[in-house]
N, C-alpha and C positions, 0 to 999 in steps of 0.2 A: 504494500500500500504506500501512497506516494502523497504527502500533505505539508499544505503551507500554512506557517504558523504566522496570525495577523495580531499582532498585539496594539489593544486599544491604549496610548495615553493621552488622548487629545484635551481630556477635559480640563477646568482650570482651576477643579478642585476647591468650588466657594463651600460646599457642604463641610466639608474638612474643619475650614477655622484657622488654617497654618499660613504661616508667610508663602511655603513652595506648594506648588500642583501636586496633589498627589502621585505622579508619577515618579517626583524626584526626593519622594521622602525617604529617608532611608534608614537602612535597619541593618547592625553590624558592619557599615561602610559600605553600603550596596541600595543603589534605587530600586524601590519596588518594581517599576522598570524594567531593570537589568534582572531581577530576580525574576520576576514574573517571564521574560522574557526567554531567559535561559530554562525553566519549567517544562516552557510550553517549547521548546525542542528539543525537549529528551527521546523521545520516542523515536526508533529507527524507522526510516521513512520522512523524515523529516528532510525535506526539498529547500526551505528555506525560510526567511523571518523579515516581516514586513512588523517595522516598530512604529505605529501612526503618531504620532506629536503636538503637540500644542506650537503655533508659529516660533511662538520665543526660546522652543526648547531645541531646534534645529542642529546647532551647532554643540549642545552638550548632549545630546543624542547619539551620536556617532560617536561621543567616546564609551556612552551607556554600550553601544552595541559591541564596538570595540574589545570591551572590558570581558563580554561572553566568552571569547575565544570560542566561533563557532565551528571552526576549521577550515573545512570546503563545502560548506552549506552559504548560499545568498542570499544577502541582508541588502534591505535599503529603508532609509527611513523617508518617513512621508509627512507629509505635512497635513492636520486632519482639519474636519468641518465644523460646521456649527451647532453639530448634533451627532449621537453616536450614529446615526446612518448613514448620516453623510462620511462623517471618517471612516467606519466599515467600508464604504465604495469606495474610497481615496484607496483604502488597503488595498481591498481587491483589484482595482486596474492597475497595482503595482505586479501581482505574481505573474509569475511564468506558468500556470496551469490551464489545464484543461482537461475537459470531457470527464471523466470518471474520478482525477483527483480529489482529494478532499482538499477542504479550507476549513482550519480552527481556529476562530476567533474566540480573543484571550481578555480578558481585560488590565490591566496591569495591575491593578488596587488588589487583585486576589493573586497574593504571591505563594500560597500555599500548595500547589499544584501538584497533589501525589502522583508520579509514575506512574502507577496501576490504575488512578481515576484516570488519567487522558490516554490509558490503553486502553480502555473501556470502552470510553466513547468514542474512538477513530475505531475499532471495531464495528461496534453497532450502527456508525455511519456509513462503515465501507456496505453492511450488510442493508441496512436500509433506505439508505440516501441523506439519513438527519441526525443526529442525536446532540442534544443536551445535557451539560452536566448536571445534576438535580438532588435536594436530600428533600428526607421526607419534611414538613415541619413542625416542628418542636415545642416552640414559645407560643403563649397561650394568647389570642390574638380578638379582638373586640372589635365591635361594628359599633361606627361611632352614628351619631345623629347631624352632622354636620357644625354641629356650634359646640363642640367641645368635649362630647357628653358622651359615653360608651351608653348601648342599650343593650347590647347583648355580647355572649362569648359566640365568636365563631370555630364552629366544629371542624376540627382540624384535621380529621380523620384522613381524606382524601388531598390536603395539599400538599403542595410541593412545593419549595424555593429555585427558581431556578439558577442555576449557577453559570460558570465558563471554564470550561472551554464549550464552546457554541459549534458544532461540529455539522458539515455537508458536502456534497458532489458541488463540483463546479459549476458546473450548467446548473444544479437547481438553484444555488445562492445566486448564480448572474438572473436566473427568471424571477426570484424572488426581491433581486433590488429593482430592479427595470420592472417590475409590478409595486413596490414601493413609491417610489421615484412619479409613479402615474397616481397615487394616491391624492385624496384631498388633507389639509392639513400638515401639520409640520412632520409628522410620522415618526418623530425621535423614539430609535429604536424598532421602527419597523421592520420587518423583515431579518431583525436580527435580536429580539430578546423575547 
């Protein structure tokens, strides 16, 4: 199996609260980043590594990639959009794939990426055309009334969180942005979460 690994950093990390983007915070002398980055191409098959960016992080980017040491795997960094879909399609017109490859979209902020979780899921995507990373969920979760107010517990039995790596065939993630792309609304995250 043959997969290119797209890692999301584009955003600019106002959720956060911190002077730097999430992308460039780091942990033990390493951007989540470069960590997350280097995760998401463990797996053999791995073709190469599209790291998407926030415009001002350009030029420290390439030393993030740099820093991988990814050997003879191809990297390029990309400059992302104004929405995670938009920088998803920045990724994607960067790789060199097609037809039956896969694409794993990563997102950088989840640097935890077990081996065996993203053997998983490039498995069941070679097999089915899709898959998601997912856990069941856990934390006990409330339906609010809109002004503040919880009215009930929501039954958790059947959900799931969905995680990343974000796993597909080529052709279907290209049909699924250019079916995006045609949508009304800003779509952030369409076709990709």
């Amino acid at each position: 199996m043959r997969y290119w690994s797209i890692v999301v950093a584009a955003g600019d990390g106002t959720r956060l609260g911190q002077p730097v983007r999430k992308a460039a915070v780091q942990i033990s002398g390493q951007t989540l980043a470069t960590i997350s980055s280097r995760a998401s191409c463990q797996h053999v098959g791995c073709e190469g590594l599209i790291l998407v960016v926030h415009s001002d992080d350009v030029e420290i980017a390439a030393n993030w990639v740099q820093s991988i040491e990814l050997g003879d795997l191809s990297s390029k960094v990309v400059v992302g959009g104004s929405s995670r879909r938009e920088s998803v399609r920045r990724g994607f017109e960067a790789i060199d794939a097609a037809g039956d490859d896969l694409v794993a979209i990563h997102d950088a902020a989840r640097p935890l990426l077990h081996p065996d979780d993203l053997g998983r899921v490039l498995e069941e995507a070679e097999r089915s055309g899709a898959a998601i990373l997912a856990s069941p969920v856990t934390d006990t979760l409330h339906r609010g009334d809109g002004n503040a107010r919880w009215n009930e517990i929501v039954d958790r039995e059947n959900l799931w969180q969905a995680q990343t790596p974000q796993v597909f065939r080529h052709e279907l993630l290209k049909s699924a942005l250019a079916h995006a792309a045609l949508a009304e609304g800003d779509g952030d995250g369409a076709g990709t979460d």
